[in-house]
Short mmCIF file of the C-alpha atoms (twelve columns), coordinates in Angstrom:
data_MODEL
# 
_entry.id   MODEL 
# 
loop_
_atom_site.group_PDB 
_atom_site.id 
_atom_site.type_symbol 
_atom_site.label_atom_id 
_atom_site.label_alt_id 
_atom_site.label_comp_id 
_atom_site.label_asym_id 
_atom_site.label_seq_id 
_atom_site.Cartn_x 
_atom_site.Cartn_y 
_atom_site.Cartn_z 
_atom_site.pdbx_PDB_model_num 
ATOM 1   C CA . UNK A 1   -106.743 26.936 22.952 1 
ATOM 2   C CA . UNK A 2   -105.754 23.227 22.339 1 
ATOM 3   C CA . UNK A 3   -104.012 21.096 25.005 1 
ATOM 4   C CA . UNK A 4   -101.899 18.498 23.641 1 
ATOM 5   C CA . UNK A 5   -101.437 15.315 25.201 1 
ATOM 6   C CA . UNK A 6   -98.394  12.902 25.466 1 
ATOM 7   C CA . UNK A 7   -99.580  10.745 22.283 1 
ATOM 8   C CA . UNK A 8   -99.701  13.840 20.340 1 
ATOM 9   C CA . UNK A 9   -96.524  15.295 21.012 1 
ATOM 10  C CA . UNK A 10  -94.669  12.080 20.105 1 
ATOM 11  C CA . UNK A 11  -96.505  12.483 16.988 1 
ATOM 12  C CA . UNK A 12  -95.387  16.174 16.183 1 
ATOM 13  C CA . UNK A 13  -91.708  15.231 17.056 1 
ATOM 14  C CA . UNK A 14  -91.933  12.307 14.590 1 
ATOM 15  C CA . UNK A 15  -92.888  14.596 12.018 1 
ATOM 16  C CA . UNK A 16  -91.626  17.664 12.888 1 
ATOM 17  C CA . UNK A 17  -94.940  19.409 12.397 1 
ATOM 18  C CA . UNK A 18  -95.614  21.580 15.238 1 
ATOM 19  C CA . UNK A 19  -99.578  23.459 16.088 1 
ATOM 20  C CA . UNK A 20  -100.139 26.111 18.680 1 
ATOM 21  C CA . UNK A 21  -101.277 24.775 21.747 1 
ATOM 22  C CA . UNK A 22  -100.412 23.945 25.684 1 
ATOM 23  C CA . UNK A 23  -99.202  20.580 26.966 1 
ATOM 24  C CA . UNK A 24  -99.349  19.713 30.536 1 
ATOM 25  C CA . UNK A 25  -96.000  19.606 32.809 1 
ATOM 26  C CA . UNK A 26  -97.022  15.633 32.939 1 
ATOM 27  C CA . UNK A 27  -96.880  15.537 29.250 1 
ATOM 28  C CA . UNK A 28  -93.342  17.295 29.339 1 
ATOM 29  C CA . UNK A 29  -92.425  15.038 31.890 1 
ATOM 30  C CA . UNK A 30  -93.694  11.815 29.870 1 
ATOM 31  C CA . UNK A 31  -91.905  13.159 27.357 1 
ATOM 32  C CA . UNK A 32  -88.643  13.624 28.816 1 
ATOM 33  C CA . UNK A 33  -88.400  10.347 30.636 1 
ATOM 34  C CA . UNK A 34  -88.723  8.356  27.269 1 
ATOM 35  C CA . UNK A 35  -85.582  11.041 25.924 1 
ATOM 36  C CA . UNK A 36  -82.115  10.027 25.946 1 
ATOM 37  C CA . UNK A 37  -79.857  11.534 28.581 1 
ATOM 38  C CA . UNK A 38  -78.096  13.608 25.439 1 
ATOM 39  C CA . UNK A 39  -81.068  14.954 24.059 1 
ATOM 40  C CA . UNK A 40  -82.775  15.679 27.337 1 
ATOM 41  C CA . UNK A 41  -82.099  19.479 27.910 1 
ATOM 42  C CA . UNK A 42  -82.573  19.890 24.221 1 
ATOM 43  C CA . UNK A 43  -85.792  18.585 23.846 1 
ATOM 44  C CA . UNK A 44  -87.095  20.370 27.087 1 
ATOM 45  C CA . UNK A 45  -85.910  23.927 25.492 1 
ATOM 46  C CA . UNK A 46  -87.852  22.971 22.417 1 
ATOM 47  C CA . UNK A 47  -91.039  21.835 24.187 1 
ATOM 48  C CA . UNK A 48  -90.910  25.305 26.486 1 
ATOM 49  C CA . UNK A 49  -90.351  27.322 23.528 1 
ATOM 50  C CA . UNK A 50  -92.983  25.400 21.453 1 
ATOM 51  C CA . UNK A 51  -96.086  25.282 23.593 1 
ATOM 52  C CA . UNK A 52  -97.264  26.920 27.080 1 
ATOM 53  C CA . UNK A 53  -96.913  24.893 29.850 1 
ATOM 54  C CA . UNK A 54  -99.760  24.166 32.292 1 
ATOM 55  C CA . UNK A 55  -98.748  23.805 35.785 1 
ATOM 56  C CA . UNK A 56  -100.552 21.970 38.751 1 
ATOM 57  C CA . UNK A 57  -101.995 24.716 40.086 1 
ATOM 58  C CA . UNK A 58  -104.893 24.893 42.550 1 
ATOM 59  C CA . UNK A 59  -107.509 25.140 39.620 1 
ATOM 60  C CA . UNK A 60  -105.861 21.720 38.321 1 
ATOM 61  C CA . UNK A 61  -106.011 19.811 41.759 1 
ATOM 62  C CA . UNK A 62  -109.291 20.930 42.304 1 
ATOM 63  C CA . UNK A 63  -110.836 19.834 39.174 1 
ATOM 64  C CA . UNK A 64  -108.279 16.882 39.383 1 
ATOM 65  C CA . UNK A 65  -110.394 15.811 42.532 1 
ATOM 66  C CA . UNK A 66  -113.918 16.573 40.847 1 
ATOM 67  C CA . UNK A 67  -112.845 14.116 38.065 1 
ATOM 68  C CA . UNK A 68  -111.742 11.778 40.247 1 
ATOM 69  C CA . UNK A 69  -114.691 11.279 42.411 1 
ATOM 70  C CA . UNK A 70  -116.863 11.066 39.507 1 
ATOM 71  C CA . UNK A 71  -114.664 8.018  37.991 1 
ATOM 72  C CA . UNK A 72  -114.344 6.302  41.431 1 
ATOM 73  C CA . UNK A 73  -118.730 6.647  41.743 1 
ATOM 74  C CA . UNK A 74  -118.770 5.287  38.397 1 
ATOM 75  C CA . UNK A 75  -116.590 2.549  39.380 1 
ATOM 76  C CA . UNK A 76  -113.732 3.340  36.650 1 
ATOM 77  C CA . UNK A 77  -110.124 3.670  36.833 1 
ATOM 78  C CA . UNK A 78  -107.914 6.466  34.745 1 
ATOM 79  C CA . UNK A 79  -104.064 6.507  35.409 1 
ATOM 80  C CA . UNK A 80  -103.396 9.610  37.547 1 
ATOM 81  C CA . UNK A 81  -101.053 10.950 35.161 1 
ATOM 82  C CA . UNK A 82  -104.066 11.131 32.343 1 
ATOM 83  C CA . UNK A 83  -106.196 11.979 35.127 1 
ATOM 84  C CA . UNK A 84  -103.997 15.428 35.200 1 
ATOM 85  C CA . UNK A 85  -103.744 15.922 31.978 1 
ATOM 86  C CA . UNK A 86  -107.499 15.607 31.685 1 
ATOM 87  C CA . UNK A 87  -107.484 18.174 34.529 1 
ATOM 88  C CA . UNK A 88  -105.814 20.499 33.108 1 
ATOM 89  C CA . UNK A 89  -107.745 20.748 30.038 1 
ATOM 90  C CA . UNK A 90  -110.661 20.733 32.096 1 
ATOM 91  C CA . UNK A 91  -109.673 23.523 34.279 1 
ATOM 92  C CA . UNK A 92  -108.598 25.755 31.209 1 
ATOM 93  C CA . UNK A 93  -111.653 25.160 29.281 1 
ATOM 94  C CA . UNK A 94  -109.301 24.149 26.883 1 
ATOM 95  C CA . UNK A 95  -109.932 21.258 23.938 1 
ATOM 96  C CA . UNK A 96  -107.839 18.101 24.914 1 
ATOM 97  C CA . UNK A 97  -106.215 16.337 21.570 1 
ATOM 98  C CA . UNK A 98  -105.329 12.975 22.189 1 
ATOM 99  C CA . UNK A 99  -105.165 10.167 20.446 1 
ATOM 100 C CA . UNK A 100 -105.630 7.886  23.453 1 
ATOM 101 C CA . UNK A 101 -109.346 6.658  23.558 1 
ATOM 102 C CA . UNK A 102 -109.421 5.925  27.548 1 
ATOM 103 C CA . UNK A 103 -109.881 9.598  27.586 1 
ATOM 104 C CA . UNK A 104 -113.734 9.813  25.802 1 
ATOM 105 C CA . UNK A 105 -115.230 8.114  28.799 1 
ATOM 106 C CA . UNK A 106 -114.216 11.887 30.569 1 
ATOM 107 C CA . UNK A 107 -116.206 13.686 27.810 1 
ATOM 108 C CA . UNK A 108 -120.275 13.230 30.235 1 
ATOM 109 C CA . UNK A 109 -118.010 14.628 32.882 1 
ATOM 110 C CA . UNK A 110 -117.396 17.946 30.611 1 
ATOM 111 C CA . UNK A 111 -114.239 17.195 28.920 1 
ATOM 112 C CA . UNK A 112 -113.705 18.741 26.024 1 
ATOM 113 C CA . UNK A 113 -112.058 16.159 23.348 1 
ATOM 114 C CA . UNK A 114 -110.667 15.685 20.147 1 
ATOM 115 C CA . UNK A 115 -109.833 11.943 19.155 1 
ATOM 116 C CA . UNK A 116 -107.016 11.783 16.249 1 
ATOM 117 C CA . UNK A 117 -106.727 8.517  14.341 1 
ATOM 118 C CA . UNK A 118 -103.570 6.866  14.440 1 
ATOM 119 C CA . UNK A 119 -102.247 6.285  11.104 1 
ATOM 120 C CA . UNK A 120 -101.560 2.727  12.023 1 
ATOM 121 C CA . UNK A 121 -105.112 1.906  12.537 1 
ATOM 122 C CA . UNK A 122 -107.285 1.017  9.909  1 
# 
């Protein structure tokens, strides 16, 4: 299975093309906080009906902490809300689309990742 991150979704919305997949509760919650007031509850149904969510559970916190100490050896900094996300894949053994690059330097740490091209790069 495919976990979708935040860059991702905004993409599918945009062009109302959905795939099968899981987002994170963080992505959801990214997602909501950039949603107007009036489209909030909406937007949440659709997400929820749309893709499984992944909690933080134990199995993400754990692995959240493995990926963490790794990063903080290595001397490198991920946002803790990617950091979850990341997790969550992680902890799934699920394929983490993105199209946020700060998220290859997890892939020697056993991420699994697929890096979509923005359309507005060249």
């Amino acid at each position: 299975m495919k976990l979708f991150d935040t860059s991702i979704i905004i993409k599918m919305l945009r062009e109302k093309q959905f795939q099968v997949g899981a987002i994170s509760i963080i992505t959801l919650i990214e997602i909501l906080r950039g949603t107007s007031a009036s489209k909030r509850k909406i937007v949440k149904k659709l997400l929820e009906g749309a893709f499984e969510i992944i909690t933080i559970d134990n199995e993400v916190i754990l692995e959240y902490c493995k990926l963490y100490e790794k990063l903080k050896v290595k001397g490198l900094i991920l946002p803790d809300a990617d950091l979850l996300i990341a997790a969550s894949a992680k902890a799934y053994n699920m394929k983490l689309i993105t199209m946020d690059k700060d998220f290859e330097r997890l892939r020697n740490y056993g991420l699994k990742i697929e890096i979509i091209k923005n359309n507005n790069e060249s």
